[in-house]
TIMARMI-682451 format. One record per atom (N, C-alpha, C): x, y, z; residue number from 1. Coordinates in steps of 0.02 Angstrom, whole numbers, padded with zeros to 5 digits. Example, Ala and Ser with C-alpha at 12.3 -4.5 7.8 and 13.67 -1.06 7.14 Angstrom:
BEGIN
   east  north     up num
  00660 -00284  00390   1
  00615 -00225  00390   1
  00660 -00165  00390   1
  00642 -00112  00354   2
  00684 -00053  00357   2
  00645  00002  00394   2
***
This chain:
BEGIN
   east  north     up num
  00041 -00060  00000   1
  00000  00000  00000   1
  00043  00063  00000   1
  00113  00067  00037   2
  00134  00118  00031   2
  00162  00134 -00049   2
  00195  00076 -00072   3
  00209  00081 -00142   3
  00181  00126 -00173   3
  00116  00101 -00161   4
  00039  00132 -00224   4
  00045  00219 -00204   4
  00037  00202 -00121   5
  00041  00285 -00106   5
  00088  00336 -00127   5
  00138  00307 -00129   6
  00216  00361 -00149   6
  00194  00387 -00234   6
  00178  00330 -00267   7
  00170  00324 -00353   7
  00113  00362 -00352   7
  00059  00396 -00306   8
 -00003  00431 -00318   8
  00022  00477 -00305   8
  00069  00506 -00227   9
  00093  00556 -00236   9
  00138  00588 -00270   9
  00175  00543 -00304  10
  00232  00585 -00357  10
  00181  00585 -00423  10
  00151  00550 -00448  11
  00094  00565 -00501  11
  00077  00624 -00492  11
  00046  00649 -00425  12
 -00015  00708 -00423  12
  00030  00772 -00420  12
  00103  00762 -00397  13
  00163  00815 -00391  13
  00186  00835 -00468  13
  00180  00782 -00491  14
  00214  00800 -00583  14
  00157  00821 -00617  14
  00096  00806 -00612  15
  00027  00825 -00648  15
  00027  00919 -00634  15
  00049  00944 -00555  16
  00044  00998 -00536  16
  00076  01022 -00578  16
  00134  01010 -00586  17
  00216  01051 -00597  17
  00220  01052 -00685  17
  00185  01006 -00701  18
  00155  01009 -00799  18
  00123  01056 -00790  18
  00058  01071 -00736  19
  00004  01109 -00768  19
  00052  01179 -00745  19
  00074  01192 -00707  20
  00106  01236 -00694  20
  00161  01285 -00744  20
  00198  01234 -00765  21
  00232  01246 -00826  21
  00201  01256 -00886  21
  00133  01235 -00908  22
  00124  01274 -00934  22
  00057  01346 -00952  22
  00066  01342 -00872  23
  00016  01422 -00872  23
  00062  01481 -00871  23
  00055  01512 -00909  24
  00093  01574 -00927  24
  00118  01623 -00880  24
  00065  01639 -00839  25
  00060  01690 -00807  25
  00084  01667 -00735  25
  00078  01589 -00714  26
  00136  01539 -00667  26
  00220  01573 -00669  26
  00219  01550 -00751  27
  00302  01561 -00766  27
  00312  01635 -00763  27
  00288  01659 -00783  28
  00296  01744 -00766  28
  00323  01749 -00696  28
  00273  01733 -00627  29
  00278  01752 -00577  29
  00344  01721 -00563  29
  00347  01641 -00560  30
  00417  01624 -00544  30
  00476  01668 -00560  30
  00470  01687 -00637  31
  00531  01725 -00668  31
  00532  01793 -00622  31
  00495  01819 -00624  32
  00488  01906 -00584  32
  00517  01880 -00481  32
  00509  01826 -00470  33
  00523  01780 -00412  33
  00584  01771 -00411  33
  00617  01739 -00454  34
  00694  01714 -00457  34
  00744  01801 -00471  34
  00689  01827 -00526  35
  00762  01890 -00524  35
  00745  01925 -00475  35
  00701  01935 -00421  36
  00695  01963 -00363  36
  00729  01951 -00317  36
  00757  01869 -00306  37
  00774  01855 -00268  37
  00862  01843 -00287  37
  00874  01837 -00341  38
  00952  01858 -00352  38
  00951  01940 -00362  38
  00933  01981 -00346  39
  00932  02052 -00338  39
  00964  02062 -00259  39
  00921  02039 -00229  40
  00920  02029 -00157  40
  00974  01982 -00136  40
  00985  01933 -00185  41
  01059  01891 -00153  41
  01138  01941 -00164  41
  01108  01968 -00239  42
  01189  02004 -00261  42
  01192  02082 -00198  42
  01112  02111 -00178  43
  01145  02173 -00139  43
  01147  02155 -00078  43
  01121  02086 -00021  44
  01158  02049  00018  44
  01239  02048  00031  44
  01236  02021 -00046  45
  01334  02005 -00041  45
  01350  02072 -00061  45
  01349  02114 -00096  46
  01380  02190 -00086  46
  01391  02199 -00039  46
  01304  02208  00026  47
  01310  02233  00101  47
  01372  02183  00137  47
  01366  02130  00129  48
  01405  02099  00156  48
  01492  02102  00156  48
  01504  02124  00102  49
  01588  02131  00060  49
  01604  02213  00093  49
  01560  02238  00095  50
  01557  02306  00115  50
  01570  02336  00192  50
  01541  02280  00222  51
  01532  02287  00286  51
  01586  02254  00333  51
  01626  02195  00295  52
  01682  02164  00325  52
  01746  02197  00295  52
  01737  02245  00249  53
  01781  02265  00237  53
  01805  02338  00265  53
  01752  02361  00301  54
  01766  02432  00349  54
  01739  02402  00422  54
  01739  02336  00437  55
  01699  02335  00511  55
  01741  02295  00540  55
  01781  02248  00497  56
  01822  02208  00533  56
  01865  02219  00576  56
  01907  02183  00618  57
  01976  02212  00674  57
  02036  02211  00635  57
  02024  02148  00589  58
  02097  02116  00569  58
  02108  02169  00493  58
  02149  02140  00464  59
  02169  02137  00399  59
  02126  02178  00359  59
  02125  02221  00315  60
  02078  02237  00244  60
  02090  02178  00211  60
  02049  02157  00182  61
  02011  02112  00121  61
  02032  02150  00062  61
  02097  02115  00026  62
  02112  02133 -00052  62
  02053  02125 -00088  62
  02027  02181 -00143  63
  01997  02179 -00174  63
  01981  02140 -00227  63
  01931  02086 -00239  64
  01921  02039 -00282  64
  01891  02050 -00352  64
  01907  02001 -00373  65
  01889  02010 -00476  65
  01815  02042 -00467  65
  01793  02066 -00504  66
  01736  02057 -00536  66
  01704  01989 -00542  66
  01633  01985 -00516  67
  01609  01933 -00540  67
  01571  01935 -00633  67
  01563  01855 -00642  68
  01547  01866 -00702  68
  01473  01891 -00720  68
  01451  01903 -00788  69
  01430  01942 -00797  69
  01377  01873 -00774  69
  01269  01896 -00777  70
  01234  01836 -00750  70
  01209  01813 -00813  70
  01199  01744 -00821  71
  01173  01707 -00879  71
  01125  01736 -00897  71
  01105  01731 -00980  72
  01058  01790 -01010  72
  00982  01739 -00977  72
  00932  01772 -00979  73
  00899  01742 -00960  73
  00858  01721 -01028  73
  00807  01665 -01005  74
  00749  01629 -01079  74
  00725  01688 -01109  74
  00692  01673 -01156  75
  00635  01713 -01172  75
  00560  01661 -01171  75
  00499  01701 -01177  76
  00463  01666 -01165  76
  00441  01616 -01222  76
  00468  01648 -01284  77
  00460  01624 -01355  77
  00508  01564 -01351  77
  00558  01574 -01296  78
  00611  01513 -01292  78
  00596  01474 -01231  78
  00566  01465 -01209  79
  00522  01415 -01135  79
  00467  01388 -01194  79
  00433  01414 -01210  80
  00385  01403 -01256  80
  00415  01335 -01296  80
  00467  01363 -01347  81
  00483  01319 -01400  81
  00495  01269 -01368  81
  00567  01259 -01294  82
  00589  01205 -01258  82
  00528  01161 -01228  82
  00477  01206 -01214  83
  00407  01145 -01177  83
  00399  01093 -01239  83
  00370  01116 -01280  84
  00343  01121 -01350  84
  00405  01036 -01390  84
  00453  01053 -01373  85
  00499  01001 -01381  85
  00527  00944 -01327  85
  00521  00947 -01264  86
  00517  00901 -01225  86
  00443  00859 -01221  86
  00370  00882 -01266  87
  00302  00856 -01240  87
  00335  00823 -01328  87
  00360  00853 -01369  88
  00379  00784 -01434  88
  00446  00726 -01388  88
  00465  00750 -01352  89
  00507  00680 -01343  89
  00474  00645 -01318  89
  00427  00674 -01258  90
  00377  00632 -01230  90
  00330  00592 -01272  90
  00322  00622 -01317  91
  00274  00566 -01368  91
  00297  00524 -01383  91
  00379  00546 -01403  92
  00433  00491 -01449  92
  00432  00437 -01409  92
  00432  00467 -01331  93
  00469  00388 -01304  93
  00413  00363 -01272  93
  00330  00374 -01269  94
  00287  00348 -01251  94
  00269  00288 -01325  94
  00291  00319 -01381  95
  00257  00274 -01451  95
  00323  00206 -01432  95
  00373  00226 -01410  96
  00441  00179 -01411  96
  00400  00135 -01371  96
  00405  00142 -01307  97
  00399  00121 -01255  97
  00335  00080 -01275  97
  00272  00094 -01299  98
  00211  00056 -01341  98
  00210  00021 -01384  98
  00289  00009 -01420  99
  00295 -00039 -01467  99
  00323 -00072 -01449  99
  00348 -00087 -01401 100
  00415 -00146 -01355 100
  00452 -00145 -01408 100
  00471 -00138 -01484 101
  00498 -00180 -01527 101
  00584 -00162 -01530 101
  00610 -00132 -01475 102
  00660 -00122 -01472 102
  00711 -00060 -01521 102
  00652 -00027 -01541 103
  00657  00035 -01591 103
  00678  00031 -01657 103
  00661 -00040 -01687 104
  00657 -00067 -01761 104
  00586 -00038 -01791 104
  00584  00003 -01804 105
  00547  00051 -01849 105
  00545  00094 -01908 105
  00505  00123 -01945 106
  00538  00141 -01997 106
  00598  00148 -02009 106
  00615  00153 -02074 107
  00702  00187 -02085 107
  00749  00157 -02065 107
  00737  00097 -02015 108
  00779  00044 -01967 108
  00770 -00031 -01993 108
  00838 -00042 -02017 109
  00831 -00132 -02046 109
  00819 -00176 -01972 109
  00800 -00233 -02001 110
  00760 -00265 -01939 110
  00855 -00292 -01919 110
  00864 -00305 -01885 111
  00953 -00333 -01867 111
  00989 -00304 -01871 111
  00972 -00271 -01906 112
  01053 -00226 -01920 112
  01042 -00155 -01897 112
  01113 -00103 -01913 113
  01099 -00024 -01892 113
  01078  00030 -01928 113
***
């Protein structure tokens, strides 16, 4: 019984997190969420670099590189396309997976490569 239970709850967790992914206005909030919250991590670590570096007893803190610049972010036209192409692999490998035949299918000699 617990088996069954775990497999209902990770079912009803991935059903969420599909429908989720793809309501628009979901991914919006996350996105406006995540750069909020690396906003708040990078002027954290400013306050932080800032504050050990005039508050401390010991030593000044040599001044460090530059960090790099932050990964560009998606676009929505590009979340879009990537959904859009992971629900075709999902088909691909649900039709595989429905033919047992070991992926001898079109275009594929039966034995050979």
């Amino acid at each position: 019984m617990d088996d069954n239970l775990a497999q209902d709850l990770v079912a009803m967790w991935q059903s969420e997190l599909t429908a989720m992914a793809a309501d628009r206005e979901i991914r919006e909030a996350w996105a406006a969420m995540v750069a909020l919250w690396a906003q708040s991590a990078n002027a954290a670590l400013k306050f932080a670099q800032h504050d050990t570096a005039f508050g401390s007893a010991g030593a000044a803190q040599p001044p460090r590189a530059a960090s790099a610049a932050a990964a560009p972010q998606l676009g929505l036209d590009e979340i879009e396309r990537l959904g859009r192409r992971v629900a075709e692999l999902e088909q691909r490998l649900a039709q595989f997976l429905e033919r047992g035949d070991g992926g001898a299918g079109p275009g594929k000699a039966e034995g050979g490569v």
